[in-house]
C-alpha positions as CSV (number, residue, x, y, z in Angstrom):
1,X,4.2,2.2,-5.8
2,X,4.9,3.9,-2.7
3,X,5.5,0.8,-0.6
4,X,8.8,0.1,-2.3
5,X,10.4,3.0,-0.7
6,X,9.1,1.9,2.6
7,X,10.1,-1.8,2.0
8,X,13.8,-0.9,1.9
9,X,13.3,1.5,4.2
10,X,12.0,-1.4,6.3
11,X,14.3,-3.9,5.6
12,X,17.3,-1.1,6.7
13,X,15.3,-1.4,10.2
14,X,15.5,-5.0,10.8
15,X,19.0,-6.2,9.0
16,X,21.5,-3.0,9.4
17,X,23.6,-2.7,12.3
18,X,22.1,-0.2,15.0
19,X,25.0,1.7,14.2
20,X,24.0,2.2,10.8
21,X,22.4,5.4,9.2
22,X,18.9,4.4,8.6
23,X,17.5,6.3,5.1
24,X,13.9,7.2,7.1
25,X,16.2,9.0,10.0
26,X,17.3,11.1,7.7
27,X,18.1,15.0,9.1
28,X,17.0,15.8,5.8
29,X,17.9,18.5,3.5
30,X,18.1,22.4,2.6
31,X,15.2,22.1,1.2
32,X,12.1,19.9,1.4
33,X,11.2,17.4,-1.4
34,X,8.7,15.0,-2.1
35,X,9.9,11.2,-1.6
36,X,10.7,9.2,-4.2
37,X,8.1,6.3,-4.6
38,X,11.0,3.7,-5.4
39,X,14.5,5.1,-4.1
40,X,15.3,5.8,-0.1
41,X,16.7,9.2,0.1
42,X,20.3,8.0,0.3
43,X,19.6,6.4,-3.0
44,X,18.2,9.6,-4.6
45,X,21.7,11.6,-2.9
46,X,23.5,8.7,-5.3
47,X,22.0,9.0,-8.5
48,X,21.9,13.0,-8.3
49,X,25.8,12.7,-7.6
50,X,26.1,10.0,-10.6
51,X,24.5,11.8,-13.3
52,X,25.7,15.8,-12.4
53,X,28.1,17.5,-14.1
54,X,30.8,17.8,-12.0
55,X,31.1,14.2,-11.1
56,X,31.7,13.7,-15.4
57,X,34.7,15.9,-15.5
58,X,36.3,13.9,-12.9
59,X,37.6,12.0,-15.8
60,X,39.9,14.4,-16.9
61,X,41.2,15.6,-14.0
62,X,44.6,14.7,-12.8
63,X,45.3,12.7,-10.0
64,X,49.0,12.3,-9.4
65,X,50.4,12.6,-12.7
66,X,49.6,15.8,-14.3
67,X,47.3,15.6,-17.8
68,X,49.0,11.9,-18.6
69,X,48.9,10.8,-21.7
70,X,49.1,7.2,-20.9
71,X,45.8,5.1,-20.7
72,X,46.3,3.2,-17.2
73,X,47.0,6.0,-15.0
74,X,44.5,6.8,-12.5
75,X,42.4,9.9,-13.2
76,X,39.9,11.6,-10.3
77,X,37.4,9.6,-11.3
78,X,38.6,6.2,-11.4
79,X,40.2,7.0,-7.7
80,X,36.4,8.0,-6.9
81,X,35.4,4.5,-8.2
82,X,38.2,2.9,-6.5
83,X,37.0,4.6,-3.1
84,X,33.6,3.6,-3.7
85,X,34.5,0.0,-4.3
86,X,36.9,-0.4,-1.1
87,X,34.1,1.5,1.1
88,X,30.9,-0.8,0.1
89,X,32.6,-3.6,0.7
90,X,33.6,-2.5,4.6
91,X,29.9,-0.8,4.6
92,X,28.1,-4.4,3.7
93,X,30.8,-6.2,5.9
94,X,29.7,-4.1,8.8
95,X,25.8,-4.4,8.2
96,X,26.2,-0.2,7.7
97,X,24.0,1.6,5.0
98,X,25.8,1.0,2.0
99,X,23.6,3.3,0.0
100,X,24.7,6.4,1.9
101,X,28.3,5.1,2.2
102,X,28.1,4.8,-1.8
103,X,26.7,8.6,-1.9
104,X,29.5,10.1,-0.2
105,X,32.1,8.3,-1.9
106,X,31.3,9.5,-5.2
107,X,30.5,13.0,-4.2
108,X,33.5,13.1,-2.0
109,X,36.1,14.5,-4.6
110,X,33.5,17.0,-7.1
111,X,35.3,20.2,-5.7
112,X,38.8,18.7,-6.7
113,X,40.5,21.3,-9.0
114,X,42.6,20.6,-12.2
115,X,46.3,18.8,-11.7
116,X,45.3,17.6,-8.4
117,X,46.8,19.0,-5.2
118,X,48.9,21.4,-7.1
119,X,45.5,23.6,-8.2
120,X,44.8,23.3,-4.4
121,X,47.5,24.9,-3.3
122,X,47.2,28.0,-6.1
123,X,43.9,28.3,-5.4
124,X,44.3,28.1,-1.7
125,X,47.1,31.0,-1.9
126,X,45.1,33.1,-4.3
127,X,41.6,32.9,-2.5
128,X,41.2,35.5,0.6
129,X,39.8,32.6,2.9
130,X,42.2,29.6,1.6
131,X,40.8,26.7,-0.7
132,X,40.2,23.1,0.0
133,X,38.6,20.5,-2.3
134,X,36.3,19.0,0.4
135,X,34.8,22.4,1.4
136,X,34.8,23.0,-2.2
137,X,33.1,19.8,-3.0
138,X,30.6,20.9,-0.4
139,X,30.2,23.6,-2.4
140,X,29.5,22.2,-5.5
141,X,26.8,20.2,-4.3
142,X,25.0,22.7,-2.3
143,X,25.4,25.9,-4.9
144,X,27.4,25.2,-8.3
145,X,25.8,22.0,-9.9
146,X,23.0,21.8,-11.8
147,X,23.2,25.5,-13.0
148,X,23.6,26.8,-9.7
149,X,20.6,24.9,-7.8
150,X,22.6,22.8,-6.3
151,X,22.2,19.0,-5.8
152,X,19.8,19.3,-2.4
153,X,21.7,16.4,-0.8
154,X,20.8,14.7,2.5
155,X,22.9,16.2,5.6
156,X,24.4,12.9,6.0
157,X,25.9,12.8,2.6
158,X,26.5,16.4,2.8
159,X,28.4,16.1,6.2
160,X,30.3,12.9,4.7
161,X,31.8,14.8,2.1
162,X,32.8,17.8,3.7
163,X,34.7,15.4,6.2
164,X,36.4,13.0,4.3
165,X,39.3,15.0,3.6
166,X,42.8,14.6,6.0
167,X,45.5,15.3,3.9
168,X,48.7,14.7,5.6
169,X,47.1,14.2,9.1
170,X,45.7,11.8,11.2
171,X,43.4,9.7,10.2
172,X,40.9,9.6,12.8
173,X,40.3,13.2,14.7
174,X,37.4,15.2,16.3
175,X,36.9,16.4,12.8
176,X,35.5,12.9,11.8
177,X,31.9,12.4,10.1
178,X,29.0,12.0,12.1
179,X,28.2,8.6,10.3
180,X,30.0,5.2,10.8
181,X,29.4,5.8,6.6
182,X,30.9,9.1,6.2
183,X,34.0,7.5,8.7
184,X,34.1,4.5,6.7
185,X,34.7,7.1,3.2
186,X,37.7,8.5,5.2
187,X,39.3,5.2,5.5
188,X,39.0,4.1,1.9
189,X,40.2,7.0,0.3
190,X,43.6,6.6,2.1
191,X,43.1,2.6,1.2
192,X,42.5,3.8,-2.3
193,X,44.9,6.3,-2.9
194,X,48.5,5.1,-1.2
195,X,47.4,1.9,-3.2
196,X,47.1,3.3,-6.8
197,X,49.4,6.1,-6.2
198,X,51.8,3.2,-5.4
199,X,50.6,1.6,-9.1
200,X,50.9,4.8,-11.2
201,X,54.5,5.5,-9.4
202,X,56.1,2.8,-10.7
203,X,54.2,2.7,-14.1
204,X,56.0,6.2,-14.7
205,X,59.3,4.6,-13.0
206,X,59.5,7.2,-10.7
207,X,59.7,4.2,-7.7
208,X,60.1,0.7,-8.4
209,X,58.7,-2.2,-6.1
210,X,61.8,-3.0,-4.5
211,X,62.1,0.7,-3.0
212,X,58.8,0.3,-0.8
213,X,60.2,0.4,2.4
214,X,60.5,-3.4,4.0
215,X,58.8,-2.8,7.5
216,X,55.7,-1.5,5.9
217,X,55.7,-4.2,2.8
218,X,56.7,-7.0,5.4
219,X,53.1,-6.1,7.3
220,X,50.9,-5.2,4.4
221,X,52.0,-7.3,1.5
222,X,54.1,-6.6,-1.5
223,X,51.5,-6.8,-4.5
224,X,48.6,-3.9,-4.5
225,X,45.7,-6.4,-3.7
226,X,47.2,-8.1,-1.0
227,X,48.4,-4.4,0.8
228,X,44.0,-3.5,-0.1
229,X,42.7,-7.1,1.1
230,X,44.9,-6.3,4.7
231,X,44.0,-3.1,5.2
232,X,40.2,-3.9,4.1
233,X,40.4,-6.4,6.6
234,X,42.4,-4.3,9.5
235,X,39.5,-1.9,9.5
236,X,36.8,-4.5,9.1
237,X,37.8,-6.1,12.3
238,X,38.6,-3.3,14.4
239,X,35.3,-1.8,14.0
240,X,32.9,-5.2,14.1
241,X,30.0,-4.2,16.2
242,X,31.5,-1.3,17.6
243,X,30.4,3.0,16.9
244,X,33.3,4.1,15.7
245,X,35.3,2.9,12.3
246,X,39.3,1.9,13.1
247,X,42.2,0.3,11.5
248,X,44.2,-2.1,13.8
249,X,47.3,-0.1,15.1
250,X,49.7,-2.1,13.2
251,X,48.1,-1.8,10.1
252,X,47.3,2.0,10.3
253,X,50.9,2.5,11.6
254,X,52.2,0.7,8.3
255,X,49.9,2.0,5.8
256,X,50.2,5.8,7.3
257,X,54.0,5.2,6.2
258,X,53.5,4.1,2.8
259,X,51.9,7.8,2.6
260,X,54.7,9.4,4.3
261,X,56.9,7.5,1.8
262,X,54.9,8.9,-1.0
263,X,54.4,12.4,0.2
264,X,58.6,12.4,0.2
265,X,59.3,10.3,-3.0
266,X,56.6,10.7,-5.1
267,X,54.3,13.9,-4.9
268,X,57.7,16.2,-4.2
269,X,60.2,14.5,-6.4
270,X,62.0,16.7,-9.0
271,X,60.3,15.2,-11.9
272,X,57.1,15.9,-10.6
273,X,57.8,19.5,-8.9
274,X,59.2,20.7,-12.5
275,X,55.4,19.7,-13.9
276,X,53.6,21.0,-10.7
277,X,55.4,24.6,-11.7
278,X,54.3,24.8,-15.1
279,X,50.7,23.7,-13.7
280,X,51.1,26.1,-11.0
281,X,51.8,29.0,-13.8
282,X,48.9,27.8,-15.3
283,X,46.4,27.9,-13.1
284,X,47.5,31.8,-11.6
285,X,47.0,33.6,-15.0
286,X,43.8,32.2,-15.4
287,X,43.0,32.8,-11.9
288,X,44.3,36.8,-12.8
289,X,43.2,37.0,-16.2
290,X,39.4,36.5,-14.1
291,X,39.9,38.5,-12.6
292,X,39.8,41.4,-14.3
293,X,37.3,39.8,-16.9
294,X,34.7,38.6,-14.7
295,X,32.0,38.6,-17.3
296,X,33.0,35.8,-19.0
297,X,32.3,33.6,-16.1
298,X,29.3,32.3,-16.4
299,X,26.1,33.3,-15.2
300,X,25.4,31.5,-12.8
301,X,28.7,31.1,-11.3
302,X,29.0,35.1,-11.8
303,X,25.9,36.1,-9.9
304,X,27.4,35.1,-6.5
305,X,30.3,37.8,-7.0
306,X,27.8,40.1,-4.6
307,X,27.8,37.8,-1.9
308,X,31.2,35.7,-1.8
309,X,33.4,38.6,-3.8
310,X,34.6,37.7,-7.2
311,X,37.7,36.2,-5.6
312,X,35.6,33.2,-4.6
313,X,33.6,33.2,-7.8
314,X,37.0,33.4,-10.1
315,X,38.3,29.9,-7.5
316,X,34.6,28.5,-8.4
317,X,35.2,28.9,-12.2
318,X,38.9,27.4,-12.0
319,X,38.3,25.1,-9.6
320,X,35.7,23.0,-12.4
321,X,38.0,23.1,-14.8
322,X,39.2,19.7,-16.3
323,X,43.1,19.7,-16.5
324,X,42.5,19.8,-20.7
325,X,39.8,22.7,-20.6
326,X,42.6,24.8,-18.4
327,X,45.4,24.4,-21.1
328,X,43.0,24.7,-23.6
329,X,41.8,27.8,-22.0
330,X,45.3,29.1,-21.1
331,X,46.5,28.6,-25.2
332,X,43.9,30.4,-26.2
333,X,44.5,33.3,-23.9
334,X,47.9,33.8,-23.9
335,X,49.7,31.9,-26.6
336,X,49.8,33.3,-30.5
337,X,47.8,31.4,-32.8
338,X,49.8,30.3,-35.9
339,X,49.0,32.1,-39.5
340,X,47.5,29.4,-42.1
341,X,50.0,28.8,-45.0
């Protein structure tokens, strides 16, 4: 039974690219386990991702639109799916490890908090030592999931996910994963998200189609899978044979403002800032109402108070919260239940 692992771990050896991140090579992880007889380790990184907690809630957690109630809008988890799709298919085009690239796209968001970048930024002001969802991600798989053992990932998933994030910024930097996989993650997520956050924008008419700015839609393409097919393509040919993952210029210069576009007309328009506040309101008297009820937490979030300060442990609880579990939560702190007739 043994020989199937070594059969794929063979066949990585003579058909991947010598760019690629080869499963055997692996730099291993924080602590030793025995191989799997059938799956490479990059394959056993997947499936631990796939069936942990964390990656479940990502399907009611916001992405853009805050709790929606409407059934097409893009959740955490379908943008995690989304990412995963665009970066296998560069990964396979590219002869890279598409196993590993598969791993860190679906553990890439797990430390996202409830209603999206607006829990980022409470926790990041409420948290001595800031917040961000990749290092929190990083967190979740190396110390919160699976009751506080951890997932045990490979370092080159572990480093993937801890370096996919960019925010507003470039694209490329010094910051960029050691992998051509954990590069390739980067990409997609900005493929994924200016795409669907597009979508969702004008299914909640807060843009329309005709409002995209003409330079960018003139170079891209006006419907969502011809804007993904170019920029797929745009990074699939600038980084053919090479060790680093690119996007032609033109193409990254057009699809970088589509973001700008949506950071101005989208994530801080009034209709959404009015929603982000309430969430924002939230997501503090939890954070406070922790605080000074730490045993609630539990266990085995709790019993790193010691070590990271209760702070930290307080951002841990929050930070898993589904956007319903927080406003259940919040109701039942802070709101009067109504007498029965």
């Amino acid at each position: 039974m043994i020989e199937i692992r070594r059969v794929q771990e063979e066949f990585e050896r003579r058909n991947l690219s010598p760019y690629a991140a080869l499963s055997a090579e692996s730099k291993g992880r924080l602590r030793s386990i025995e191989e799997c007889q059938v799956r490479t380790a990059f394959q056993r990184d997947r499936d631990r991702i796939i069936h942990c907690k964390a990656f479940r809630r990502l399907k009611d957690k916001t992405q853009v639109f805050l709790a929606p109630k409407g059934d097409h809008y893009r959740t955490r988890l379908t943008h995690t799916l989304e990412v995963s799709q665009i970066a296998r298919t560069i990964a396979r085009a590219l002869r890279l490890n598409e196993d590993l690239t598969e791993a860190i796209a679906l553990g890439h968001d797990l430390g996202h908090t409830p209603f999206g970048h607006a829990g980022e930024a409470v926790l990041n002001r409420l948290t001595p030592g800031g917040f961000a969802h990749a290092r929190q991600s990083l967190r979740v798989v190396d110390l919160l999931e699976n009751e506080g053992e951890g997932l045990n990932l490979t370092y080159e998933t572990r480093d993937g996910i801890l370096k996919h994030s960019k925010g507003r910024g470039s694209v490329t930097s010094e910051e960029m994963p050691e992998t051509l996989e954990g590069q390739i993650v980067r990409f997609a997520d900005v493929i994924a998200y200016v795409n669907h956050d597009i979508d969702d924008a004008i299914r909640a008419e807060v843009i329309s189609e005709s409002d995209l700015p003409d330079q960018f839609v003139k170079v891209l393409g006006s419907a969502r899978n011809k804007r993904i097919d170019t920029m797929v393509k745009a990074v699939i040919r600038a980084s053919l044979n090479r060790p680093v993952i690119e996007m032609d210029e033109t193409i990254l210069e057009a699809t970088l403002g589509l973001r700008e576009y949506l950071y101005e007309n989208v994530y801080t328009c009034p209709q959404m800032m009015d929603q982000i506040e309430k969430a924002e309101h939230v997501l503090e008297s939890l954070f406070n109402y922790y605080l000074e009820h730490i045993d609630e937490i539990p266990p085995y979030i709790r019993r790193n108070a010691e070590r990271d300060g209760k702070h930290r442990v307080v951002c841990d609880f929050i930070a898993g919260m589904t956007d319903g579990y927080a406003l259940e939560t919040y109701r039942r702190l802070f709101l009067p239940e109504p007498w029965g007739y």
